[in-house]
BAKEMI-838231 format. One record per residue (C-alpha): residue in one letter; x, y, z. Coordinates in nm, 4 decimals, decimal comma, m for minus. Last residue first. Layout:
// BAKEMI-838231
@res: A	xx: X	yy: Y	zz: Z
...
This chain:
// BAKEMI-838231
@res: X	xx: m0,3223	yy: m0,8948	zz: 2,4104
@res: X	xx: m0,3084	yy: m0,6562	zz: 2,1181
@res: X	xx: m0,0523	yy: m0,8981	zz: 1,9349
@res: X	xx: m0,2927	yy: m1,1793	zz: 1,9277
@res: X	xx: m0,6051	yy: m0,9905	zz: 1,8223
@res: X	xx: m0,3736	yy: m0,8117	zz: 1,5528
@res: X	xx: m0,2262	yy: m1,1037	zz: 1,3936
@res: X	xx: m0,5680	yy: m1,2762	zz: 1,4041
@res: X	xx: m0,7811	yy: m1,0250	zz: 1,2405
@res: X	xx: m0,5384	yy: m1,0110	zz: 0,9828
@res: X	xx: m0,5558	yy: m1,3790	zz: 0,8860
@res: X	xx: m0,9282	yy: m1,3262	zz: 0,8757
@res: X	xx: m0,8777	yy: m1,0802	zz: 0,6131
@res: X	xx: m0,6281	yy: m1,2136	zz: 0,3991
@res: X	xx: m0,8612	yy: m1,5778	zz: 0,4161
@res: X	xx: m1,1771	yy: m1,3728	zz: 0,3008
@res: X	xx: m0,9652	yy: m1,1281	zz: 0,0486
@res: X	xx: m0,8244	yy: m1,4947	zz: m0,1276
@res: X	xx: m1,2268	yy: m1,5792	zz: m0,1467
@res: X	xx: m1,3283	yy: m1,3050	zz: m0,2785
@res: X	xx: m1,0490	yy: m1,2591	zz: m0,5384
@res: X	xx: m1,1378	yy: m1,6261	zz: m0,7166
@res: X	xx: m0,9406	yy: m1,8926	zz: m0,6188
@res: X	xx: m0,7179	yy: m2,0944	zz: m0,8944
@res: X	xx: m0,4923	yy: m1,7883	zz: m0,9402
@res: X	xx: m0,3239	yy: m1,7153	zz: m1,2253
@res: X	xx: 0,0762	yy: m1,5801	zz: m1,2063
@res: X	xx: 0,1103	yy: m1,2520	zz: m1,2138
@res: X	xx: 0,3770	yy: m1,1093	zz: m1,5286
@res: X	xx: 0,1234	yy: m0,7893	zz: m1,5898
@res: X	xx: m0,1918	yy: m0,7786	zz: m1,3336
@res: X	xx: m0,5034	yy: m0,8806	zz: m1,3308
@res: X	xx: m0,8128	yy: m0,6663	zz: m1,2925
@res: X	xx: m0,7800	yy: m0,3912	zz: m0,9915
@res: X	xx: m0,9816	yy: m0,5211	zz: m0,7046
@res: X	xx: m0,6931	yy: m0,5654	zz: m0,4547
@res: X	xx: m0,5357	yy: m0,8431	zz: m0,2490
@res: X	xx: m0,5855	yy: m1,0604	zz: m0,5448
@res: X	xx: m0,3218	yy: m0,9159	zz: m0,7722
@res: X	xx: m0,0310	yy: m1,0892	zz: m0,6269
@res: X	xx: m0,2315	yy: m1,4658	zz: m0,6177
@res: X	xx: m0,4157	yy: m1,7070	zz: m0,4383
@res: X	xx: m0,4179	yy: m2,0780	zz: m0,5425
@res: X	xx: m0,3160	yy: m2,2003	zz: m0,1879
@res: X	xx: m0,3130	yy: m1,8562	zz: 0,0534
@res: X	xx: 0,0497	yy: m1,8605	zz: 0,2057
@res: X	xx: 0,0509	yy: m1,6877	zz: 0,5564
@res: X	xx: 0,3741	yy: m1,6430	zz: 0,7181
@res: X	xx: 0,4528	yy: m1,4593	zz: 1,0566
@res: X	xx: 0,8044	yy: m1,5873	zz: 1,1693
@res: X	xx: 0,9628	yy: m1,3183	zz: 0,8976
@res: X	xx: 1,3101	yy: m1,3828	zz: 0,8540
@res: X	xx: 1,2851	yy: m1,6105	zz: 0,5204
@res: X	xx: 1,0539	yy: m1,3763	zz: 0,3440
@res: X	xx: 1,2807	yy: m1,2711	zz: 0,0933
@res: X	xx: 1,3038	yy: m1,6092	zz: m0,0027
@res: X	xx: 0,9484	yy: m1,5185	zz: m0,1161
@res: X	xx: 1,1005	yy: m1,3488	zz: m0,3890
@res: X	xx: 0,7080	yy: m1,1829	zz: m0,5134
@res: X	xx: 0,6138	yy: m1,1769	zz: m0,8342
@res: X	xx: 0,5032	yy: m1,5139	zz: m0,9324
@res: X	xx: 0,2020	yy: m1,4927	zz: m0,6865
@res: X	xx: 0,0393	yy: m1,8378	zz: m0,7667
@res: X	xx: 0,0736	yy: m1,9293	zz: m0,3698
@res: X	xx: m0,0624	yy: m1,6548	zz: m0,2674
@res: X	xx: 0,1144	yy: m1,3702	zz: m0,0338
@res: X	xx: 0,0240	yy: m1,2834	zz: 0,3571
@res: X	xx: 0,2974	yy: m1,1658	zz: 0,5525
@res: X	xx: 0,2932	yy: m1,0459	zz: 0,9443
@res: X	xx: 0,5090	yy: m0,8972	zz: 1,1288
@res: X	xx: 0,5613	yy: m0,8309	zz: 1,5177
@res: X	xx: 0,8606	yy: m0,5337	zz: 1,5143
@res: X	xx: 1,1872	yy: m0,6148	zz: 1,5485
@res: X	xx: 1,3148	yy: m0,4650	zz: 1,2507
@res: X	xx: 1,5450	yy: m0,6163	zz: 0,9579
@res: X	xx: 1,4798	yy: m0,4137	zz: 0,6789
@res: X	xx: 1,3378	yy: m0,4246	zz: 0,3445
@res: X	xx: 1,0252	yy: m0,6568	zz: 0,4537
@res: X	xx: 0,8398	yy: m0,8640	zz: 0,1921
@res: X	xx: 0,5250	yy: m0,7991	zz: m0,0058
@res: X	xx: 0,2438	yy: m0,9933	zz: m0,1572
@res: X	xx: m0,0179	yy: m0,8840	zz: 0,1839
@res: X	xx: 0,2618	yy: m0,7399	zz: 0,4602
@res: X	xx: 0,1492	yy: m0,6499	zz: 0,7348
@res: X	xx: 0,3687	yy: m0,4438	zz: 1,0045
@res: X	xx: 0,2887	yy: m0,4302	zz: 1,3976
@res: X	xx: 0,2122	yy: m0,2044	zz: 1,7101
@res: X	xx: 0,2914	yy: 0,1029	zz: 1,5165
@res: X	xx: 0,4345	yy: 0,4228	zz: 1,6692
@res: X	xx: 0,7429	yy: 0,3487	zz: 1,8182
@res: X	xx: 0,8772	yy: 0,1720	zz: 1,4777
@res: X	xx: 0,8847	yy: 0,4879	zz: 1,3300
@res: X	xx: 1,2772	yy: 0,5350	zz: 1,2434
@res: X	xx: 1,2775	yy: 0,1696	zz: 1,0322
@res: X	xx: 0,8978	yy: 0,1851	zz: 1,0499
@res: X	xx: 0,8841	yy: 0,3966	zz: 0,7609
@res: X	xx: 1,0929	yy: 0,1371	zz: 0,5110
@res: X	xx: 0,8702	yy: m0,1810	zz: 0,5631
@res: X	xx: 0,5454	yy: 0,0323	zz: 0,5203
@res: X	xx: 0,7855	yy: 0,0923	zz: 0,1628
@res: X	xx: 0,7927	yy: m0,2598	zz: 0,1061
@res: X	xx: 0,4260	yy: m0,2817	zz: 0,2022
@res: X	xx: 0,3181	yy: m0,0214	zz: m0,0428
@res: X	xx: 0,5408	yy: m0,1815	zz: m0,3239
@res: X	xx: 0,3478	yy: m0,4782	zz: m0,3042
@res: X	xx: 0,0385	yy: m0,4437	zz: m0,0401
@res: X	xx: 0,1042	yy: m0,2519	zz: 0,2338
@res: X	xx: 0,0336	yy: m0,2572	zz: 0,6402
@res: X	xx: 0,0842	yy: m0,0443	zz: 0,8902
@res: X	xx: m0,0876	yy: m0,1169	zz: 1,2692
@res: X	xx: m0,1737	yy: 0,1268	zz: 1,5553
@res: X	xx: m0,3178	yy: 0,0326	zz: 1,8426
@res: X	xx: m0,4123	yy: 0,3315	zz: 2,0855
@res: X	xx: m0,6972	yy: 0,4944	zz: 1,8887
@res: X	xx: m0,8452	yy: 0,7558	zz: 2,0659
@res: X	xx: m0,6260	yy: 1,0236	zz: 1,9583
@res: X	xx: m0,7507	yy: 0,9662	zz: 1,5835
@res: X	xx: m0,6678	yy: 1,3248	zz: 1,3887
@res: X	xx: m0,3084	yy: 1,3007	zz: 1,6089
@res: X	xx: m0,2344	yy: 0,9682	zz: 1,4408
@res: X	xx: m0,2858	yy: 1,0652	zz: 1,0613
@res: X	xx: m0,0491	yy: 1,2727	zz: 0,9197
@res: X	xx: 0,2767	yy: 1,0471	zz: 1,0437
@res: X	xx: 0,1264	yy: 0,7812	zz: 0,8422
@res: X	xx: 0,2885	yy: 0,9606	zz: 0,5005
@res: X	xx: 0,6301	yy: 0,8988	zz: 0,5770
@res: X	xx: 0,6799	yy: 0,6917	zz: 0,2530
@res: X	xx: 0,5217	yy: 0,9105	zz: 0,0509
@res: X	xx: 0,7159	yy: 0,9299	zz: m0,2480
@res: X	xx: 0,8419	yy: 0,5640	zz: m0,2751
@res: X	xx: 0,4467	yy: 0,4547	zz: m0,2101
@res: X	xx: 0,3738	yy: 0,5436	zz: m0,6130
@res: X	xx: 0,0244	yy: 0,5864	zz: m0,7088
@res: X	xx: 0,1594	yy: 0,9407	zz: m0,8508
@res: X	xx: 0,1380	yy: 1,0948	zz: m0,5244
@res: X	xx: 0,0277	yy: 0,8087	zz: m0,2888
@res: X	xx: m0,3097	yy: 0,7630	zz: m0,1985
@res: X	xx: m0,3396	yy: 0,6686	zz: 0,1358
@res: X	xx: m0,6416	yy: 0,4261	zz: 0,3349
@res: X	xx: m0,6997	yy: 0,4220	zz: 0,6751
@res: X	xx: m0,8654	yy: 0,1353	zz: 0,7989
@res: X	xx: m1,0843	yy: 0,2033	zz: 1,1537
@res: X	xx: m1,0632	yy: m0,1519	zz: 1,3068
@res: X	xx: m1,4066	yy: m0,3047	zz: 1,4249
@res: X	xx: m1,4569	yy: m0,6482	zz: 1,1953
@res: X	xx: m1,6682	yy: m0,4544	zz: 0,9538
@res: X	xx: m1,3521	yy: m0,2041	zz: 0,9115
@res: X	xx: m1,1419	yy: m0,4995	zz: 0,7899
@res: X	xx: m1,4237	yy: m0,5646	zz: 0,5383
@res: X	xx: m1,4399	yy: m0,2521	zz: 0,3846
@res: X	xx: m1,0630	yy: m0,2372	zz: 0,3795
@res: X	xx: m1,0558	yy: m0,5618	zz: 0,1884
@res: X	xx: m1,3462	yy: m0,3876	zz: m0,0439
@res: X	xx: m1,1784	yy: m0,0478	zz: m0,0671
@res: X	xx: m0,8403	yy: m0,1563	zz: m0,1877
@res: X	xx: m0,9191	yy: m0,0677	zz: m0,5268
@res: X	xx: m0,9630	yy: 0,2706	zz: m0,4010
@res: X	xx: m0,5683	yy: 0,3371	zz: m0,4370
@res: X	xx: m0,5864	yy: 0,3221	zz: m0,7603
@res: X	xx: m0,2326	yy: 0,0790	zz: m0,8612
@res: X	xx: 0,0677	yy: 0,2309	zz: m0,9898
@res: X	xx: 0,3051	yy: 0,0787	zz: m0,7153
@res: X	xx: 0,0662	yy: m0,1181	zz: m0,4174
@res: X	xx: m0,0968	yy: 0,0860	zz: m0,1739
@res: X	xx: 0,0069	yy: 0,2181	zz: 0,1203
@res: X	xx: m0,2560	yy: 0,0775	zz: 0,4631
@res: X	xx: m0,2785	yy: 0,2417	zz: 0,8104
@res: X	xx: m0,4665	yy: 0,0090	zz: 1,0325
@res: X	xx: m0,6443	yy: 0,1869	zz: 1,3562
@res: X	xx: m0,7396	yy: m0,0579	zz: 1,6963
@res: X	xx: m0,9048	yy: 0,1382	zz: 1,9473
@res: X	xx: m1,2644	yy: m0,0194	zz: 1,8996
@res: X	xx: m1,5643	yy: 0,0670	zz: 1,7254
@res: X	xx: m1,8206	yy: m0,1649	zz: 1,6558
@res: X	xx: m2,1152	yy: m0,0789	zz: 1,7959
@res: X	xx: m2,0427	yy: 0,2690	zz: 1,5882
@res: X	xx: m2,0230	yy: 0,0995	zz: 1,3338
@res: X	xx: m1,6246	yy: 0,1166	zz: 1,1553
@res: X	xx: m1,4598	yy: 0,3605	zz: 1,0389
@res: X	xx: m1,3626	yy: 0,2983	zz: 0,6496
@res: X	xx: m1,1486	yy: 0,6562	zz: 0,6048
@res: X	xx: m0,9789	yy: 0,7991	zz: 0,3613
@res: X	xx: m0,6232	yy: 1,0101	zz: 0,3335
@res: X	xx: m0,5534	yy: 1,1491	zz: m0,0134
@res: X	xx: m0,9160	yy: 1,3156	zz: m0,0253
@res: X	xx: m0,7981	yy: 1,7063	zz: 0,0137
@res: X	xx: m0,6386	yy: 1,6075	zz: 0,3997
@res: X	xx: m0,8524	yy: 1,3970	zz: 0,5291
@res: X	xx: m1,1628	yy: 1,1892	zz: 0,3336
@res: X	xx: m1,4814	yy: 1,0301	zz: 0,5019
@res: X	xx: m1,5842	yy: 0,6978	zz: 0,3294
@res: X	xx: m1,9409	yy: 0,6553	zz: 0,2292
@res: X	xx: m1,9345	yy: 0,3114	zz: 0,2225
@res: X	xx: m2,1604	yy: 0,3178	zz: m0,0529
@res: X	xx: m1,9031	yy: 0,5074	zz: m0,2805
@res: X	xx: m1,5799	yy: 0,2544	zz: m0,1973
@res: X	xx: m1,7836	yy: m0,0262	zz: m0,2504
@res: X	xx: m1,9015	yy: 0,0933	zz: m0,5803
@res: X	xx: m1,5750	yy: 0,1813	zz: m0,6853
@res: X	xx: m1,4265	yy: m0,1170	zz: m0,5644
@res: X	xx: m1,6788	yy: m0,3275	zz: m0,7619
@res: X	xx: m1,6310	yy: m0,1080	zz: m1,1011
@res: X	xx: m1,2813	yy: m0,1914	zz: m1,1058
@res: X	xx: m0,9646	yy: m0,0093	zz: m0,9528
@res: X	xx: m0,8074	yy: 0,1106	zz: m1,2149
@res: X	xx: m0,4523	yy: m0,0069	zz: m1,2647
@res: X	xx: m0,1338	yy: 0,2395	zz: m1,3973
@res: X	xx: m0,0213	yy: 0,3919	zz: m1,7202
@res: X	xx: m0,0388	yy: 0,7812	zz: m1,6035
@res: X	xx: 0,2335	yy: 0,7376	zz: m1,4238
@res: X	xx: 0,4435	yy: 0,6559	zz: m1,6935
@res: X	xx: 0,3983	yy: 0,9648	zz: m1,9317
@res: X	xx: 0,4883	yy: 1,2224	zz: m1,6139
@res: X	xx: 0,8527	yy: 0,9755	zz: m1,5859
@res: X	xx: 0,8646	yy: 1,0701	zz: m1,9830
@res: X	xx: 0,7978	yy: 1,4058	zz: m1,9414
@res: X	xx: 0,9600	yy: 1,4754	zz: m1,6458
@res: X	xx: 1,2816	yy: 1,3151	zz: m1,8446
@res: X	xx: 1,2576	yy: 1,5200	zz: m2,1842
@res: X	xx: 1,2213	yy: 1,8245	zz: m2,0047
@res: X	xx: 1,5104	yy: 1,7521	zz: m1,8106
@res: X	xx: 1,7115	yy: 1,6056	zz: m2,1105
@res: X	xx: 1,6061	yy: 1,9436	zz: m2,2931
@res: X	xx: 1,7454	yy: 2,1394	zz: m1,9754
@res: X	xx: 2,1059	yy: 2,0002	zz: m2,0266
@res: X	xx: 2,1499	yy: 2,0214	zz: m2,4255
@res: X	xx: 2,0765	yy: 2,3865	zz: m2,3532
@res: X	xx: 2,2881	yy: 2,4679	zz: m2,1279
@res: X	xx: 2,5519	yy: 2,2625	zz: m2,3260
@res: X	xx: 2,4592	yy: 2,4412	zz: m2,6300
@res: X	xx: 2,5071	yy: 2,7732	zz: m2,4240
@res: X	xx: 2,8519	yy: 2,6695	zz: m2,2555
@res: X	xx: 2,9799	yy: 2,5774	zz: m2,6478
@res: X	xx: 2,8508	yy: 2,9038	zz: m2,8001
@res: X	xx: 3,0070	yy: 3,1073	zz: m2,4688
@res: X	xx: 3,3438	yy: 2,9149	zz: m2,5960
@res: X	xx: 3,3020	yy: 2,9874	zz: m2,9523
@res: X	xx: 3,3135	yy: 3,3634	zz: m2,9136
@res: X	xx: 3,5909	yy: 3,3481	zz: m2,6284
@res: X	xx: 3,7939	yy: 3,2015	zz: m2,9033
């Protein structure tokens, strides 16, 4: 009896740690499937020459020198997408004056680093505006750190994402028209709204198209032009 019972505790043992195995390697097999940023982020990104914290998952657009001002944005990627496929909106964010701060997210996934802006503000002490902003997933979860770190960000952006709490802090939200993905009833308590006519969820980014988007009638340049002047407002007005 006592035979077949330590039989029956070690095929359980067993049975347990294969559906471990079997479940880092299938979570391991889906990050791997994610978006590449395209050639033009790349070579954005590269030219730029973007200065990297902590082992290259922080970077850095900083702006001219001429241009520099005190005003820092903090931007989480979208779920599964290269982070450097953000370079060109950042690029051009940074061209207006704000130092853009860009973090890749273990496994291109924002859920698991969520409180990953708390590594940056004492490396920029001379920045006294801070902003957070997200695209998709990365927004949602921008949403989720300012629920106990609202103190330390001056306002939240959203670009095809929606808040997952119900803070008080200034917030903006950018999505396109075509975007199919996002609920925008979601968006129903945010005062802030910015809907870019033929833009789309993918067009925040330089990463292709994306799976179960709707098309846009605007081409990406144009929907990162609006996005970016749109930003430049919500900050000017909130640093008043």
């Amino acid at each position: 009896m006592k035979l077949k019972t330590k039989k029956s505790i070690k095929i359980t043992i067993i049975s347990i740690v294969a559906v471990i195995f079997l479940l880092i390697g299938g979570f391991y097999i889906y990050t791997l499937d994610y978006y590449r940023a395209d050639d033009f982020a790349v070579e954005t990104f590269n030219i730029n020459k973007v200065s990297n914290l902590n082992k290259g998952d922080i970077m850095v657009f900083t702006p001219d020198n001429e241009m520099k001002e005190s005003t820092g944005l903090i931007f989480y990627p979208g779920g599964k997408i290269e982070a450097i496929a953000y370079a060109p909106l950042l690029t051009e964010l940074s061209h207006n004056g704000i130092t853009c701060i860009l973090v890749k997210m273990p496994f291109n996934l924002a859920v698991f680093g969520i409180n990953s802006a708390n590594n940056i503000y004492d490396e920029y002490p001379d920045i006294k505006n801070w902003y957070i902003a997200g695209h998709s997933l990365g927004g949602a979860m921008a949403s989720s750190y300012i629920d106990k770190n609202s103190d330390n960000v001056k306002g939240l952006i959203l670009l095809g994402s929606y808040p997952i709490n119900n803070s008080n802090i200034p917030t903006l939200a950018i999505y396109g028209s075509e975007d199919i993905r996002l609920d925008t009833t979601k968006l129903e308590n945010v005062k802030n709204k910015v809907e870019i006519a033929g833009g789309n969820h993918a067009y925040f980014g330089n990463y292709g198209e994306q799976k179960g988007d709707g098309k846009a009638v605007i081409t990406r340049e144009e929907q990162q032009e609006i996005t970016v002047k749109e930003i430049i407002k919500f900050i000017v007005e909130i640093n008043k």
